[in-house]
C-alpha positions in Angstrom: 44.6 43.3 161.5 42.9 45.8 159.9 44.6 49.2 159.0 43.6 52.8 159.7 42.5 53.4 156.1 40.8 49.8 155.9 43.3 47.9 154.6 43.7 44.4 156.0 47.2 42.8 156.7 48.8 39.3 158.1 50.3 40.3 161.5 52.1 38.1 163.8 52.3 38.5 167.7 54.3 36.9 170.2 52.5 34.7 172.9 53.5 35.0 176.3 52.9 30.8 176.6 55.7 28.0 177.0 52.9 25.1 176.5 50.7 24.6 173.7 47.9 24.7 176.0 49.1 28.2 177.6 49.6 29.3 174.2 45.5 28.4 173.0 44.9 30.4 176.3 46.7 33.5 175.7 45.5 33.6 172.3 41.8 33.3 173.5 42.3 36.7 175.9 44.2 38.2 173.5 41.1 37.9 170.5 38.8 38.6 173.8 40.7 41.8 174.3 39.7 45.0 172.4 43.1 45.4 170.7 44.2 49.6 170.8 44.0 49.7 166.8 40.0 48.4 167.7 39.7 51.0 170.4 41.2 53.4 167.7 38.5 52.1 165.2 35.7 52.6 167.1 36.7 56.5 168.1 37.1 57.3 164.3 34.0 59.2 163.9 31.4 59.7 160.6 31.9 61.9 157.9 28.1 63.4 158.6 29.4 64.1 162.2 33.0 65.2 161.9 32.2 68.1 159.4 30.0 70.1 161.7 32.3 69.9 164.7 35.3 71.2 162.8 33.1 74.3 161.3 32.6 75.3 165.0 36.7 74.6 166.1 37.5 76.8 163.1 34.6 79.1 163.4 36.5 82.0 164.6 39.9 81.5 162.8 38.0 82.6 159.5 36.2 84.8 158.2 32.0 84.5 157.9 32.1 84.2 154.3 34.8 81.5 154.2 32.9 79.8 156.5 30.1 79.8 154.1 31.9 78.4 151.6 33.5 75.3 153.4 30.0 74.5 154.3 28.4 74.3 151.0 31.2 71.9 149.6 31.3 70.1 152.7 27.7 69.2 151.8 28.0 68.3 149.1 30.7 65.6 149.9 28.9 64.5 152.4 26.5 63.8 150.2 29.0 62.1 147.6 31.0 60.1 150.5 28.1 59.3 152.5 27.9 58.0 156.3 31.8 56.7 156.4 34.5 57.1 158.9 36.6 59.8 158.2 39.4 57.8 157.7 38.1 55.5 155.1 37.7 58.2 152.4 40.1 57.2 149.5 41.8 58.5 146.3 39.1 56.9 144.0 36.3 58.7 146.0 38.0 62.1 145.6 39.0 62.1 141.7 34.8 60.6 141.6 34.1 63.3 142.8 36.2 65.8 140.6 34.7 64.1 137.7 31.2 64.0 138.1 31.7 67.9 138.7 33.5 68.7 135.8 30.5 66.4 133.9 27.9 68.8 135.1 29.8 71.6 133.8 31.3 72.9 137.0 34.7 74.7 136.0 37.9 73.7 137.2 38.8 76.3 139.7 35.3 75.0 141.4 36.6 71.3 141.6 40.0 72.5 142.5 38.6 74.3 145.7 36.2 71.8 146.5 39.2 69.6 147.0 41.2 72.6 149.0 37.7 72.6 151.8 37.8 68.5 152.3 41.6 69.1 152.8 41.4 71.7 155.2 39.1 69.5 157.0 41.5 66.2 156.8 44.1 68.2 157.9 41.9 68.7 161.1 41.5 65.1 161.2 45.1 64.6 161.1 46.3 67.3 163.7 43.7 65.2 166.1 45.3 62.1 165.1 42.5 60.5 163.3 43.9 59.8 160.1 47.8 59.4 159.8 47.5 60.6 156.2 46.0 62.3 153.6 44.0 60.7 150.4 44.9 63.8 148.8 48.2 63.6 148.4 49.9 63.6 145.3 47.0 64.9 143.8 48.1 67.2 141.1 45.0 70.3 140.6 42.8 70.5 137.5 44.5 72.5 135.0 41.8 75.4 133.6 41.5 78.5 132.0 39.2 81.2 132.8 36.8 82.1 129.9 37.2 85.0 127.6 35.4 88.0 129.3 33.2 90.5 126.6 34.5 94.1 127.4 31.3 96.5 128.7 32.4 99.9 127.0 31.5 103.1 128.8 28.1 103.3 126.9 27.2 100.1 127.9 27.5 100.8 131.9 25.6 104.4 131.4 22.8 102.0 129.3 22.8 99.6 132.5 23.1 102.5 135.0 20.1 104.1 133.5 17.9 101.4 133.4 18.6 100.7 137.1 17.0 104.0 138.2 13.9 102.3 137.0 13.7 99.0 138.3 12.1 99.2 141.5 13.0 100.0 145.1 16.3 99.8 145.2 17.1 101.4 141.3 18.8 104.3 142.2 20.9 102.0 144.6 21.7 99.2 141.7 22.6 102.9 139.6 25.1 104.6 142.0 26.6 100.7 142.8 27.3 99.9 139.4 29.0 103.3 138.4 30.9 103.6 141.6 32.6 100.3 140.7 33.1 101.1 137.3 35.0 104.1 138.5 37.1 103.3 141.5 37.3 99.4 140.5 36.3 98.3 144.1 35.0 94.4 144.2 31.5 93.6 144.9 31.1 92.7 148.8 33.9 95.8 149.7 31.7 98.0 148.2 28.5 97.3 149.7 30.4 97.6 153.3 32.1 101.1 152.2 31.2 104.2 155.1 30.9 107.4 154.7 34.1 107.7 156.9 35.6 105.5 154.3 35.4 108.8 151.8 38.1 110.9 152.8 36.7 114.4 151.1 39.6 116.9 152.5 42.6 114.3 150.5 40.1 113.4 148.1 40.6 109.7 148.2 38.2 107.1 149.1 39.2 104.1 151.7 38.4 100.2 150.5 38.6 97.6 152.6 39.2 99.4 156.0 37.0 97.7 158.0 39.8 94.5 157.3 37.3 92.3 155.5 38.9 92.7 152.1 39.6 89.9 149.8 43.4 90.5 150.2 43.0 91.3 153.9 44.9 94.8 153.3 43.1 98.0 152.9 43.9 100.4 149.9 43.2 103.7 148.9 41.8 105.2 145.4 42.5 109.0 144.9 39.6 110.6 143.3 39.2 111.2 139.4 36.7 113.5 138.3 34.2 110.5 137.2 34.9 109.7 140.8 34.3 112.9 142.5 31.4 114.1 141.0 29.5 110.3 141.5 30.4 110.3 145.2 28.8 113.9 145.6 26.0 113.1 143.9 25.3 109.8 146.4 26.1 112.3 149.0 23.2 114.9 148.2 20.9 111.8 148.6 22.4 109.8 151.3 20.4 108.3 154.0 21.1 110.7 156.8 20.3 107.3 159.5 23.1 105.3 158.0 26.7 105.2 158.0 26.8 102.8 154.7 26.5 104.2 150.9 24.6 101.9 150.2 22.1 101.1 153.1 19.6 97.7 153.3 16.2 98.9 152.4 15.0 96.7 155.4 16.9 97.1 158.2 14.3 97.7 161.5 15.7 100.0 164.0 19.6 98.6 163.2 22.4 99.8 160.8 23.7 97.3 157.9 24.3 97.5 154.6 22.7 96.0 151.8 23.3 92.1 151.4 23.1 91.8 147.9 21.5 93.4 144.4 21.6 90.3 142.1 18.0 90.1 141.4 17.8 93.3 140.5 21.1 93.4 138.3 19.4 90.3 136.5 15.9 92.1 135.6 17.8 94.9 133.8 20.7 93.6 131.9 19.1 91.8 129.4 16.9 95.0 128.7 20.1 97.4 128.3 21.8 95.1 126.1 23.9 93.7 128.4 23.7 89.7 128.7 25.5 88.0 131.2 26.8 91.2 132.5 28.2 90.6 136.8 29.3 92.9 139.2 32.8 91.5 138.8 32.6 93.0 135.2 33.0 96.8 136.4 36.4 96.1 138.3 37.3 94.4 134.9 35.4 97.4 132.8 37.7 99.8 134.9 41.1 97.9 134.9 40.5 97.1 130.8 40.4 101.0 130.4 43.3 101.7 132.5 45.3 99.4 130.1 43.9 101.2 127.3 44.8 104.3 128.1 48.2 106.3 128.0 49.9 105.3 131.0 50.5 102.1 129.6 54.1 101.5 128.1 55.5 98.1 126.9 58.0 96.2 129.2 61.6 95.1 127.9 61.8 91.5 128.1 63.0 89.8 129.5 63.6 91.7 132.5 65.3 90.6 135.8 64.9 91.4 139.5 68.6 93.0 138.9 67.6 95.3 136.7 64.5 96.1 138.8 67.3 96.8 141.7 69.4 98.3 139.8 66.6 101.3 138.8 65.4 101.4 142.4 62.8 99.3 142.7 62.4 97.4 145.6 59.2 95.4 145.4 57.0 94.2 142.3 53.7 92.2 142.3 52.3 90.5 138.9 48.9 89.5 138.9 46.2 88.5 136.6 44.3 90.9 134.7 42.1 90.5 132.1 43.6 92.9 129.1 41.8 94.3 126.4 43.9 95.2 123.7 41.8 97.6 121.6 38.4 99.0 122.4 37.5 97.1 119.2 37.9 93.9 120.9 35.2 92.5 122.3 36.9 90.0 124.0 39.5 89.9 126.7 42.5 87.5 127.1 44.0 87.4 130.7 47.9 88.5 130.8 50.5 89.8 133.1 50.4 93.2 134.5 53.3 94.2 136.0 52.8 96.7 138.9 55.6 98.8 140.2 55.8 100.9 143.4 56.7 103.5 141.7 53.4 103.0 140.1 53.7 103.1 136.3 51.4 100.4 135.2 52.6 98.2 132.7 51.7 95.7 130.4 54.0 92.7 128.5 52.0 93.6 125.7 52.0 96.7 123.6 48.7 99.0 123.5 47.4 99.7 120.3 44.6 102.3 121.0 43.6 105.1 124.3 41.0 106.0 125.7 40.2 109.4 127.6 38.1 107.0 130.1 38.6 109.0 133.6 39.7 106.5 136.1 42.6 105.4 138.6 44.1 102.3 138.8 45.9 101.5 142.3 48.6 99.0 143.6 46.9 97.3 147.2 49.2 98.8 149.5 48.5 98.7 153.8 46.9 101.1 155.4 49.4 104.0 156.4 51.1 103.6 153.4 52.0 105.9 150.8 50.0 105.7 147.8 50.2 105.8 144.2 48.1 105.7 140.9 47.9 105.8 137.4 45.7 108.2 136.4 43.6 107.4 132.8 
């Protein structure tokens, strides 16, 4: 009898027969008979064919973009697995696949979630009770560590910003995106999507991620700085007065969206400003490595407990990943734990050598009707 997952074993069944020539007949219907794990076999369907159908079940669980995603890597397995039942994909197919990824110089963190999409798609499988288990599991995640990021000093975003202006249609758009990053530390896609109503002029903060697409699905305010201020007026005076977005598609028709995406147009002036390799993810890191730098930092005792947090009033705490540049000298940064505290000192495990006078705020994400604090550098 052969197994869900292929596997072939001896199994012995009882004969309803009390003659050998009753038992020869009852054996004959019985391997005439479509057995359920045969009926089972035959309703397991492709690999090519289960994919799309679970897109469309989870189409409007998640969001567009994840969407996206899970369809590109379910490509490509698809392409690696090939036209097998669902329930035939094995532990020697996945950690293939992981290694002829990491051969062609994929990172890590790429394998890892490539891995994560087939899952979520298995696990779909499994709640439909076509596979009983997982190939998956047990599978420990490729260890990695994210590469050393050059810092991009203030000069070097003015250099990039300035070139912009002058590299086609959309210049002055690449311009104001670029330094509006670099001084509010908004991620890429959020800031495309910011409104006008997003810019809150009478409390002088700006909204990101209030339309509830943010990565962290939580919006969060950034008070103005000066740097801050004085960019958003300027985009005012020369706003689009048919568009709600700051940053408006050039091509739109008679609609209202905003612009999809400025890559090709980062790429033709970075290498002419000095500025290899340079990505939009670099200004939130630009404007976080500053905020490190500058005098709001202080050293934290170690090792310190969740008691002594309590015990000084503080109710909540949140470490993430930042990438830390230690001195403006360094031109590289090493990725370490920045404590933030609600009552919004931010600190770092290790000692800052040097400031900086960089105008900027850096902000805890916090839900919208929330109280909010910065740092302010």
């Amino acid at each position: 009898v052969e197994e869900p997952n292929g596997v072939k074993q001896e199994r012995r069944l009882a004969l309803d027969a009390s003659t050998l020539s009753e038992a020869k007949d009852a054996l004959a219907r019985l391997r005439a008979e479509p057995t359920e794990q045969k009926r089972r076999k035959k309703s397991v369907p492709l690999f090519p064919e289960f994919w799309p159908a679970y897109i469309e079940a989870v189409r409007h669980q998640k969001r567009e973009r994840t969407i996206k995603t899970e369809e590109v890597f379910l490509r490509q397995w698809e392409a690696w697995l090939g036209a097998i039942p669902i329930n035939r994909v094995s532990t020697a197919q996945v950690l293939g696949f992981r290694t002829e990824r990491l051969s062609r110089g994929l990172s890590g963190r790429t394998a890892n979630l490539a891995v994560t999409v087939l899952n979520n798609l298995l696990y779909h499988a499994q709640a439909l009770e076509l596979i009983k288990s997982l190939p998956t599991e047990g599978m420990k995640p490729i260890r990695w560590k994210p590469k050393k990021r050059p810092l991009f000093t203030v000069d070097d975003i003015n250099r990039l910003c300035t070139d912009a202006i002058g590299a086609g249609r959309n210049g002055q758009m690449l311009s104001d995106y670029l330094r509006l990053m670099a001084c509010c530390g908004s991620r890429r896609d959020e800031t495309l999507r910011l409104r006008w109503l997003d810019v809150d002029w009478q409390r002088q903060q700006l909204w990101v991620g209030a339309d509830g697409l943010a990565k962290n699905h939580e919006a969060r305010v950034v008070d103005f700085n000066p740097a801050l201020a004085a960019h958003l007026e300027a985009m005012h005076s020369r706003r689009e007065q048919n568009s709600v977005y700051l940053f408006p598609a050039s091509r739109r028709g008679k609609g209202d969206r905003p612009a999809r995406n400025l890559k090709e147009s980062l790429r033709k002036i970075r290498d002419q400003a000095g500025c290899p390799g340079f990505g939009f993810h670099d200004c939130r890191h630009h404007f976080i490595s500053y905020a490190v730098m500058s005098e709001a930092t202080q050293p934290i005792p170690e090792p310190i407990t969740s008691g002594q947090l309590a015990a000084a009033g503080v109710e909540r705490r949140e470490t993430i990943k930042l990438p830390l540049i230690t001195s403006p000298h360094d031109q590289t940064a090493s990725y370490r734990s920045v404590l933030l505290l609600p009552d919004l000192s931010l600190r770092s495990h290790a000692k800052v050598r040097s400031r900086s006078g960089h105008p900027g705020a850096f902000h805890q994400r916090l839900p919208l009707g929330s109280r909010q604090h910065s740092v302010q550098c």
